[in-house]
N, C-alpha and C positions, 0 to 999 in steps of 0.2 A: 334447641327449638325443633330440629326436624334432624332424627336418626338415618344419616344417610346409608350408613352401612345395611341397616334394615331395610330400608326403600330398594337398593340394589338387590337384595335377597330376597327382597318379595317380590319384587319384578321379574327375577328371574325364575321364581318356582312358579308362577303364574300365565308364565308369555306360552304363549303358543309356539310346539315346535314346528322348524323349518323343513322345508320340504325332501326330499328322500335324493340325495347325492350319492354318488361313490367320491372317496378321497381325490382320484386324479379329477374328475369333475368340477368338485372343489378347487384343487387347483387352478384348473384351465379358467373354470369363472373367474376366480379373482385375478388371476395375469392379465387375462383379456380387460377387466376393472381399467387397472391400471394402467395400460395400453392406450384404451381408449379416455383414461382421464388426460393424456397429457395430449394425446392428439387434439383433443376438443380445445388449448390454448390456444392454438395456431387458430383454427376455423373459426373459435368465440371472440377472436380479438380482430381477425380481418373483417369481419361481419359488423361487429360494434365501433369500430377504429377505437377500442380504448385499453388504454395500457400497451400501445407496441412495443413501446421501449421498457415498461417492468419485467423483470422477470418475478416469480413468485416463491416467497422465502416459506408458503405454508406446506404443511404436509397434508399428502391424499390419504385417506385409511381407507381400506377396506374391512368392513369390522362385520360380524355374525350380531344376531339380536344381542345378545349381552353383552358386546362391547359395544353396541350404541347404547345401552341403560346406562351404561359406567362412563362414556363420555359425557352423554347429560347430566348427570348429576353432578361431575366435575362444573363443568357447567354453570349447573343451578347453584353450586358452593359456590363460586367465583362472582356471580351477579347477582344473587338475593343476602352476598353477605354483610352491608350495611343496613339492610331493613332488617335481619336477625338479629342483629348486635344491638339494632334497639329494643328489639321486644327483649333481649333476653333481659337486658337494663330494667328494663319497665315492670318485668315479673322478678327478676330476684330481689328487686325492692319490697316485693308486697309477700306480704303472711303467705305462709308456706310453697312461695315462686319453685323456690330448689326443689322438691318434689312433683309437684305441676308440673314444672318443664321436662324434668324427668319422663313424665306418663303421656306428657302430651307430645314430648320429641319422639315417643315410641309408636304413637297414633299417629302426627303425622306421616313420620317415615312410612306407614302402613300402607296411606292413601295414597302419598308421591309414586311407592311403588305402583299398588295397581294402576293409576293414571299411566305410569311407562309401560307394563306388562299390557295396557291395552293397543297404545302407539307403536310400540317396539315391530311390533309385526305387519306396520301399514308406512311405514316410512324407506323408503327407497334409496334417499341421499339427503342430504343435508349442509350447508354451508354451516359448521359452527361458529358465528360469529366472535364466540366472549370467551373462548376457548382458555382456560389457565396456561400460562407459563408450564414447561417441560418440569421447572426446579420444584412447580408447585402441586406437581400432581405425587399421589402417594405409587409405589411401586406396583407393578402386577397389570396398571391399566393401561389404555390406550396412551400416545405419546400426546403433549401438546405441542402449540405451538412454540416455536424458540424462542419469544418474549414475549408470550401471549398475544393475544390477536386471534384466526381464526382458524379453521382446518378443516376440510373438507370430508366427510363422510360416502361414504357407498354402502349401504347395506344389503351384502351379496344373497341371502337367502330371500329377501322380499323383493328385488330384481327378480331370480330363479321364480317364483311363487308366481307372479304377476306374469310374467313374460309366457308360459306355461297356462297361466287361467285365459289370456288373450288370445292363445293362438298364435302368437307371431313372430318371426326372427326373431330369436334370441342374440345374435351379433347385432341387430339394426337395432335390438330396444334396449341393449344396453348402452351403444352410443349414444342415444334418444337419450336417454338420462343422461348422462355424463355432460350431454352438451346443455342442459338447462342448471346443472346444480356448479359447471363452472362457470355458466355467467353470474351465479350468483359470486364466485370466487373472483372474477374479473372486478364485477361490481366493487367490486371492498380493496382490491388489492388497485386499483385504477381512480381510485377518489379516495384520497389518504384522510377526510374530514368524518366521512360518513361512517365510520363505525366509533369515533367520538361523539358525533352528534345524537346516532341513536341509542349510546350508553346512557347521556344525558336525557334525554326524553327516557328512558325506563327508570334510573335512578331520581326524576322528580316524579315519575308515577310512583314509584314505591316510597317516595319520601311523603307523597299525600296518604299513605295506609294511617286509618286509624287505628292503633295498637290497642284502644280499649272492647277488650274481649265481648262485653255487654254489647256494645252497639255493633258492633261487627257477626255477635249471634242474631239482632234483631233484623236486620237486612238478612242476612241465609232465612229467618225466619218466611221473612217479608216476600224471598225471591220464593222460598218452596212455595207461598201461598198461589202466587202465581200461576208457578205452571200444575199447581196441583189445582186451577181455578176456585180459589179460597176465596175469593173478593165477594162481597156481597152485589146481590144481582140488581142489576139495572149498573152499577156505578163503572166506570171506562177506566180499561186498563190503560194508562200510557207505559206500560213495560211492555207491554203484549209482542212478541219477535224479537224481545232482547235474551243472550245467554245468560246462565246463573252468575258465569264471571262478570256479565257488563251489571247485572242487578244488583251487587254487592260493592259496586264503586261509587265512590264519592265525586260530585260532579265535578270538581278540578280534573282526578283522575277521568270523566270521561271526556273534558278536553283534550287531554293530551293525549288518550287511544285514540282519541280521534284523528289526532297528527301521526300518528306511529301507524294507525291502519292507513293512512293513504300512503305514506314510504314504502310499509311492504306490499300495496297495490302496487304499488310503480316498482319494484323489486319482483316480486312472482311474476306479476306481465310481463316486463321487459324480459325475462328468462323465458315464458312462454314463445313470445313476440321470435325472439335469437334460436331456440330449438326448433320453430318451424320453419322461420328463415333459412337456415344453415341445412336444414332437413334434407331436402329434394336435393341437394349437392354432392353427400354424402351417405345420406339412409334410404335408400331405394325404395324401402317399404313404411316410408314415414306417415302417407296420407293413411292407410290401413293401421297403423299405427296411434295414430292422433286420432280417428274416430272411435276405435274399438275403448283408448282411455277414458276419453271423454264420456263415455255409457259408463263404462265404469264410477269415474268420479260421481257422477251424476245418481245413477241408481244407488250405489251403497251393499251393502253385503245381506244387512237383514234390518230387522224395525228396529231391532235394538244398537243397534250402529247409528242409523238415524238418530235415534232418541241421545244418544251420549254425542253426538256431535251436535248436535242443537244445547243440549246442555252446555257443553265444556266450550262453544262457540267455534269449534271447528267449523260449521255449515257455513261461516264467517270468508274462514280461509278459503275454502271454494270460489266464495265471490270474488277472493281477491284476484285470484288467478283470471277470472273473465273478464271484469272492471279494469283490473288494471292493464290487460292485454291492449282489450278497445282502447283505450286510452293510448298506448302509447303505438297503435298500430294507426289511429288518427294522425296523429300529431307529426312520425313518419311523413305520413300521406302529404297534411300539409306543407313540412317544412324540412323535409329530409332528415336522414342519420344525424347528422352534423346540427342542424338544428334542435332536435330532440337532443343532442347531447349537451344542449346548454341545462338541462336539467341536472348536470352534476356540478354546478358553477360552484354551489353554496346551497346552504340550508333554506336562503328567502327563494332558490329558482325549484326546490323541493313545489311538488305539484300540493294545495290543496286539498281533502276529501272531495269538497263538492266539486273540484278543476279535475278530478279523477274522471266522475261522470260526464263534465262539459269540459271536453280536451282544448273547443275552441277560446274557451276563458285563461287557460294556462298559457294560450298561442300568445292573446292578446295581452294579456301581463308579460310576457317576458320578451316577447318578439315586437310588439307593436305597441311602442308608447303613444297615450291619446294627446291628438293635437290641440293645442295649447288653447 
C-alpha cells in the first residue's frame, strides 16, 4: 500500500540542505545535544514533580534531516500498520488489486515522501511516541526503543538553522529546546497509561477510515471544492476553517480528533508552560528567546508555508501550543502544580476540547464536586 523505501528517497532527494558546519562544529553541536538532553531530566522533573523516582529506559538521538525521515517512517510502519493490512485485504480481493497496489504503493510512497522532505527542515525535536522495537527496525537506520515505546529526537541542523535565523545564544536555545521536547519525555515516561491510551484513540480513528476508494475520492473531491470556493454562491460553507485532513473524515473520526486534539493541547502546553518555567533559572536569555520564536511561529517563512500548513492542518498545531499553554498555566494559578497534576490520574481526568478553552470547567469537574 505505501512504498516506504521510496517515501525515504524521495524525502530525501527533495529536503532542503542544512546549514554550512565544519565537522568539529558538528561535533560540538551534537555533544552539547546530548549534554543538555540529560541535564534537562533533573530541571523538567523538579519543576513538574513527575517521575522523581523513574529513571528513563528511552534513547536520545541526535539525528541530521534524513535520520528523522527514516525514524518516522519507522514510525508510520509501526502505527498505520493495522489500517494497511486492511486495505491491502480489501484490494487484493477485487479485480486487478495486485497491480493497483503495486502503482499505487509507488504514488503513495511519492507523496509520504514530499509531505517529510517539507517537515524534515522545520522540526527541531520531537518525542517519538510509537517508536518500534530495536528487533524491529531494519539495519542502517536510527536505533529504537528497547521494547518499543518512545525515543526522543533532536534535530541538530534545524536547531543550528533557527538558532542562527533568531539571533540568539546558541547554548541558551538549544537547552530551550531540550527542556520542552523532555517534558514531552517526562510526560510518557511519568504516566505509564497514556501512551496506551493515545494508541487506542489513533487506532479507532484509523479503524473508522473508509477503505472504499470512491467515497474517499469524493470527500478530497468535496474538500478541494472548498478551498478552491467551488460551492455555489449564496450557499454556507460549514467546512469553512477546516484542513483538507479534517474535510475528508468521517464524523466518528471527528470525534475522536476531537479528544486527541485536546490531549496534545494539554501535552504541547504543559511542555510550553515547563520551558518557560524552568527558563529564567537556567537560560539567561530565555525571555529574548520566547519572543523572537513566537514572531517566528506566528509569521511563517512565505505564503506558501502558510498555504500547506492550512492545508495539511499544521496552523492547528499552532493553536495547540497557545490553548493548551493557557490552559494549563490557569489551572497552575488556580490550584497549584500538584493540583494540575491530577490531570494525569486517568484518561476520564484528561481535559475536554472545550475544558481546554474554559480551564475553570476542568477545575470544577475534577477538583470540586457539585453539592448534592
Amino acid at each position: 500500500m505505501v512504498d516506504w523505501d521510496l517515501a525515504v528517497a524521495t524525502a530525501t532527494r527533495l529536503m532542503r540542505p542544512g546549514p554550512e558546519v565544519s565537522r568539529d562544529e558538528a561535533r560540538a553541536v551534537v555533544t552539547e545535544l546530548r549534554e543538555y538532553a540529560k541535564a534537562s531530566e533533573t530541571h523538567v522533573r523538579g519543576f513538574t514533580r513527575l517521575g522523581t523516582d523513574e529513571t528513563h529506559d528511552t534513547p536520545v538521538l541526535v539525528v541530521d534531516r534524513p535520520g528523522w525521515v527514516r525514524a518516522n517512517v519507522a514510525g508510520f510502519r509501526e502505527l498505520l500498520k493495522p489500517l494497511l493490512d486492511k486495505m491491502q485485504d480489501r484490494r487484493g480481493s477485487s479485480p486487478g488489486g495486485v497491480l493497483l497496489g503495486t502503482v499505487g504503493g509507488k504514488v503513495t510512497g511519492v507523496e509520504v515522501g514530499m509531505l517529510l522532505s517539507f517537515l524534515a527542515s522545520r522540526v527541531l525535536g520531537q518525542y517519538e511516541t510509537f517508536a518500534p522495537a530495536t528487533r524491529d527496525l531494519p539495519a542502517g537506520g536510527p536505533p529504537g526503543a528497547p521494547n518499543g515505546g518512545g525515543r526522543l529526537l533532536l534535530v541538530a541542523p534545524n536547531i543550528v538553522h533557527v538558532e542562527r535565523e533568531l539571533d540568539v545564544d546558541p547554548h541558551d536555545f538549544r537547552l530551550w529546546v531540550c527542556l520542552h521536547e523532555e517534558t514531552h519525555r517526562t510526560q510518557f515516561s511519568a504516566v505509564p497509561w497514556l501512551r496506551d491510551h493515545m494508541q487506542g484513540e489513533i487506532q479507532a480513528f484509523l479503524g473508522e477510515t473508509d477503505v472504499d476508494p470512491m467515497t474517499v475520492l469524493e470527500r478530497v473531491r468535496q474538500a478541494v471544492q472548498s478551498f478552491a470556493g467551488g460551492r455555489p454562491e449564496g450557499e454556507e460553507d460549514e467546512d469553512e476553517g477546516r484542513s483538507l485532513v479534517e474535510l475528508v473524515q468521517t464524523p466518528a473520526q471527528r470525534e475522536i480528533l476531537g479528544r486527541l486534539t485536546a490531549v496534545m493541547s494539554l501535552l504541547e502546553g504543559h511542555a510550553d508552560f515547563v520551558m518557560d518555567g524552568v527558563g529564567p533559572q537556567v537560560v539567561p536569555s530565555v525571555a529574548e528567546i520566547r519572543e523572537k520564536f513566537q514572531q517566528r511561529r506566528a509569521k511563517g517563512a512565505s505564503r506558501l508555508d502558510l498555504a500547506l500548513r492550512k492545508l495539511l492542518g499544521l496552523d492547528a498545531k499552532l493553536r495547540q501550543y497557545r490553548d493548551g499553554e493557557r490552559f494549563v498555566r490557569a489551572v497552575v494559578e488556580e490550584v497549584g502544580m500538584d493540583g494540575f497534576n491530577r490531570v494525569w490520574t486517568s484518561p476520564n481526568t484528561l481535559p475536554t476540547k472545550a475544558e481546554i478553552a474554559k480551564p475553570a470547567e476542568w477545575v470544577t469537574r475534577v477538583h470540586r464536586k457539585p453539592e448534592a
